[in-house]
C-alpha positions in Angstrom: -26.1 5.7 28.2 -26.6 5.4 24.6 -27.5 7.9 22.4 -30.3 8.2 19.8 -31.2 10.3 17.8 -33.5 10.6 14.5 -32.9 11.2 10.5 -34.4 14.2 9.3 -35.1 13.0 5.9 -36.3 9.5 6.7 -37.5 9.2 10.1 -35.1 6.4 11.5 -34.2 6.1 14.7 -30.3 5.3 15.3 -28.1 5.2 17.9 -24.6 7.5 17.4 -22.4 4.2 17.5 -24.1 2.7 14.9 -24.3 5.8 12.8 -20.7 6.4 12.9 -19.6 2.6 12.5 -21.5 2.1 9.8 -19.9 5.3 7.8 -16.4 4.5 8.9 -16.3 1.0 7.9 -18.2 2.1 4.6 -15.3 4.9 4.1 -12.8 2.0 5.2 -13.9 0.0 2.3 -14.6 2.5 -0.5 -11.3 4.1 0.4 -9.2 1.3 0.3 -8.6 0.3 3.5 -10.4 -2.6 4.6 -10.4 -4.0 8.2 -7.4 -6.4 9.3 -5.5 -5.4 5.7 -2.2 -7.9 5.5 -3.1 -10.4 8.5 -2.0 -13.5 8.5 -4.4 -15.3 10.0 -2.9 -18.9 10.4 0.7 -17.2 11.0 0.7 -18.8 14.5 -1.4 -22.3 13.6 0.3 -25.1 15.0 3.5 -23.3 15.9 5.1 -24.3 19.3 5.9 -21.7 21.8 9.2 -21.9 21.2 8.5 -20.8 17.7 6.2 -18.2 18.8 8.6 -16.8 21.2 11.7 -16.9 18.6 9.3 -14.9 16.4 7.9 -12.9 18.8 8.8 -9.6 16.9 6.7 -11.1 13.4 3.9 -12.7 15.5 3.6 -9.5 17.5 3.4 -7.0 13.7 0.9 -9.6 12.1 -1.5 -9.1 15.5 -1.2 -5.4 15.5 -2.8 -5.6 11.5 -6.0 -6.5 13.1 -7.6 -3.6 14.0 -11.3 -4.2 14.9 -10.2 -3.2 17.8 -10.0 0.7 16.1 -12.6 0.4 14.4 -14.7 -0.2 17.7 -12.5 3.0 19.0 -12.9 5.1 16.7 -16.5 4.9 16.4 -16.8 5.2 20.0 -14.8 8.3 20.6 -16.8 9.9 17.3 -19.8 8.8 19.3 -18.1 10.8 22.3 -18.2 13.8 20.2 -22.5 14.1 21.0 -21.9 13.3 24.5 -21.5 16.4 27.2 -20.2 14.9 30.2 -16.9 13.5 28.3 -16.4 17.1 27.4 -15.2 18.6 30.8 -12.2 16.2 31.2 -11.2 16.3 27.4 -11.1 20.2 28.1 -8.8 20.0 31.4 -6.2 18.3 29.7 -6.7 19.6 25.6 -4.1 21.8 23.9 -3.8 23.5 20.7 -2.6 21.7 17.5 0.5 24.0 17.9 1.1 23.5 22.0 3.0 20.5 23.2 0.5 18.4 25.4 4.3 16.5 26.1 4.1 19.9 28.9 1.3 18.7 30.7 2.1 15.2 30.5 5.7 16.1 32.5 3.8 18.5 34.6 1.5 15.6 35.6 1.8 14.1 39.0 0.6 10.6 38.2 1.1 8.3 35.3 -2.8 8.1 34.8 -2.8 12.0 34.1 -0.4 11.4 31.4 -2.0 8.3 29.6 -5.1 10.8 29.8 -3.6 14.1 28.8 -1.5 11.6 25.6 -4.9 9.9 24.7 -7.2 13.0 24.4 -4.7 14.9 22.8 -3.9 12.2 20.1 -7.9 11.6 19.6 -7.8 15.7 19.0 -5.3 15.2 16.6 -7.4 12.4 15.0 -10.7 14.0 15.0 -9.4 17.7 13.7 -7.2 16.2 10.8 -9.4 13.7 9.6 -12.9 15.3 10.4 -13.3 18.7 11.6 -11.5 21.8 11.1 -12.9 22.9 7.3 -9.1 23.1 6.3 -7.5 19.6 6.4 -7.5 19.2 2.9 -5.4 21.8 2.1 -3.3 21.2 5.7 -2.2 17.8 3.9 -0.2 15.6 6.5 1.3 18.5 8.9 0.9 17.7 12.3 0.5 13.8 11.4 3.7 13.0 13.0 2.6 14.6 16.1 -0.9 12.9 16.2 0.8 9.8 15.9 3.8 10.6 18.6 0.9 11.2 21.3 -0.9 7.8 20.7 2.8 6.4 20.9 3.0 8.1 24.2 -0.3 7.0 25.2 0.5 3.3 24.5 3.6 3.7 26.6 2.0 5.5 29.4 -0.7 2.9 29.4 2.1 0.0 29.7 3.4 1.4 32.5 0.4 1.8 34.6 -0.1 -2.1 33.9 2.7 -3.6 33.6 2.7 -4.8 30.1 0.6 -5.1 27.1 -3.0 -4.5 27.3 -6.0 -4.6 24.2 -6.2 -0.7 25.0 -2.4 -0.2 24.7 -2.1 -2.1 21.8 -5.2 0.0 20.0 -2.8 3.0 20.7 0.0 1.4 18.9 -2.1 0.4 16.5 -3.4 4.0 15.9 0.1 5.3 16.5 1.4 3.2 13.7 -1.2 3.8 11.1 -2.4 7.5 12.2 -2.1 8.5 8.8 -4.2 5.7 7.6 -7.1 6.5 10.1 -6.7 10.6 9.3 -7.2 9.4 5.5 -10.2 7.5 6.0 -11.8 9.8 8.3 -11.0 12.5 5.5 -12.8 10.4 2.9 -15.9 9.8 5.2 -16.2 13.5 6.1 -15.6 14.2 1.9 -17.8 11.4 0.9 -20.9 11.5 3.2 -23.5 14.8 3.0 -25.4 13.7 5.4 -22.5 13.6 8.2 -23.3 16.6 10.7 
């Protein structure tokens, strides 16, 4: 179900997604960052699949550098943030910033449980470095390694449960990859927008 909701000051109606895509892309730009940043677009034009498969290791980076696909994510799970029926299974399986949601993963009985307990954890990481707790300015990049470690894992876990690469497995590397990236333009959209929560 989507959300809506109204402005205050002007009387709009908007619905979350939009109100959160709309300031992340704007932060992507204004920071720096614009979408799909170093992709080759005609990379694979014309090439046979022999060429493609020689290459598969350059073809593969230049598709991970698009990353709609994140932006559609992150705005989503940012949308998730107003809904109350995600929040019961994000509190099953969330641990603190200094625990080691790699516990629960081991402890978990079925490779689903893992992707889970690796994804919500990573999107914690995500959220409360680049968003919410009043100190990640002054945090700087600790824990950024281990944000980025859990979407890693999440990737991996996701892989396994289907066999290969999948758009949602490759979002994860993506966000694995570049977690510092996405932590710095959520920073600069929390910094840069008074009118955010």
């Amino acid at each position: 179900m989507v959300e809506k909701f109204t402005h205050l000051d002007t009387g709009n109606i908007e619905t979350t997604e939009s109100f959160f895509s709309d300031r992340f892309i704007k932060a992507r730009i204004e920071s720096g960052h614009p979408s799909n940043e170093g992709l080759d677009l005609i990379l694979e034009e014309n090439r046979s699949s022999d060429w493609q498969e020689q290459h598969w290791k350059q073809v593969k980076d230049n598709q991970l550098k698009y990353d709609e696909d994140v932006n559609q994510y992150i705005t989503l799970t940012l949308s998730d943030l107003v809904k109350a029926r995600s929040q019961t299974l994000i509190n099953k399986y969330i641990v603190s910033m200094e625990a080691d949601a790699g516990q629960i993963a081991l402890e978990a009985s079925d490779r689903s449980k893992k992707f889970i307990v690796y994804r919500i954890n990573a999107d914690y990481f995500l959220l409360n470095l680049g968003l919410l707790r009043s100190d990640t300015n002054a945090l700087g990049d600790a824990y950024i390694d281990k944000g980025g470690f859990y979407y890693s894992s999440a990737a991996s876990s996701l892989k396994e449960i289907l066999g290969g690469r999948s758009t949602l497995s490759d979002t994860m590397e993506k966000l694995s990859r570049q977690f510092v990236k996405y932590v710095r333009i959520l920073r600069y959209m929390k910094n840069s927008d008074s009118n955010f929560f």
